[in-house]
C-alpha positions in Angstrom: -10.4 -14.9 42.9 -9.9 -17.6 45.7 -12.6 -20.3 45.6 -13.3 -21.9 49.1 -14.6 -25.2 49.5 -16.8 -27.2 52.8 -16.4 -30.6 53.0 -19.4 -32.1 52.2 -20.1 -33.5 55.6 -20.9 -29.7 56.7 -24.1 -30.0 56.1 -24.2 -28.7 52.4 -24.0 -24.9 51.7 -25.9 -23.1 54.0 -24.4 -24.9 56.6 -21.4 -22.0 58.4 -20.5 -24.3 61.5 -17.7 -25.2 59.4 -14.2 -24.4 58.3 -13.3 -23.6 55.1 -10.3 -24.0 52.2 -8.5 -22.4 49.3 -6.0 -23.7 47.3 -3.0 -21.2 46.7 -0.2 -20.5 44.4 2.5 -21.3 47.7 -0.3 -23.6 49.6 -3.3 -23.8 51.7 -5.9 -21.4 53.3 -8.4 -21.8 56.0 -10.9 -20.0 57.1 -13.9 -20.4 59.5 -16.5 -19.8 58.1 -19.2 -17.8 59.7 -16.4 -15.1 59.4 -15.1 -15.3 56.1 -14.2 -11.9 55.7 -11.7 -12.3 58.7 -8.2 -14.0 59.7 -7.0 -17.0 57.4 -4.3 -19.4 58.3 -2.0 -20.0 55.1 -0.1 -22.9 55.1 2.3 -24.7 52.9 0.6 -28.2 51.3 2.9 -30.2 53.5 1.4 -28.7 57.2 -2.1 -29.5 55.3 -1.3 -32.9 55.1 -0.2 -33.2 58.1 -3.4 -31.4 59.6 -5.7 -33.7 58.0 -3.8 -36.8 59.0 -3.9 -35.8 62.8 -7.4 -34.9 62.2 -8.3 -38.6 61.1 -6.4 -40.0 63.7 -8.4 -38.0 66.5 -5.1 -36.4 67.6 -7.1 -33.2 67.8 -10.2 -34.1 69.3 -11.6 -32.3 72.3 
């Protein structure tokens, strides 16, 4: 069974304005989750990383 994880500045658990992640065998997947049955993006722990880097340095701000 996959176990996803918030970050803990979501809001806690009942909070599903949020992504969420999984750690797999061959990497990472995310999910939104106020539609966790849908699409996932899987990507290797590397492109994670990188995500998360660009995502503290506001790269991806709107």
């Amino acid at each position: 069974m996959t176990e996803w994880r918030k970050s803990s500045y979501s809001g806690g658990m009942n909070d599903d304005a949020c992504v969420e992640v999984a750690r797999l065998v061959e990497g990472v997947a995310v999910r939104d989750s106020k539609n966790p049955d849908g699409d996932r993006l899987n990507i290797s722990r590397t492109e994670f990383a990188e995500l998360v880097q660009r995502v503290k340095r506001g790269e991806l701000d709107l």
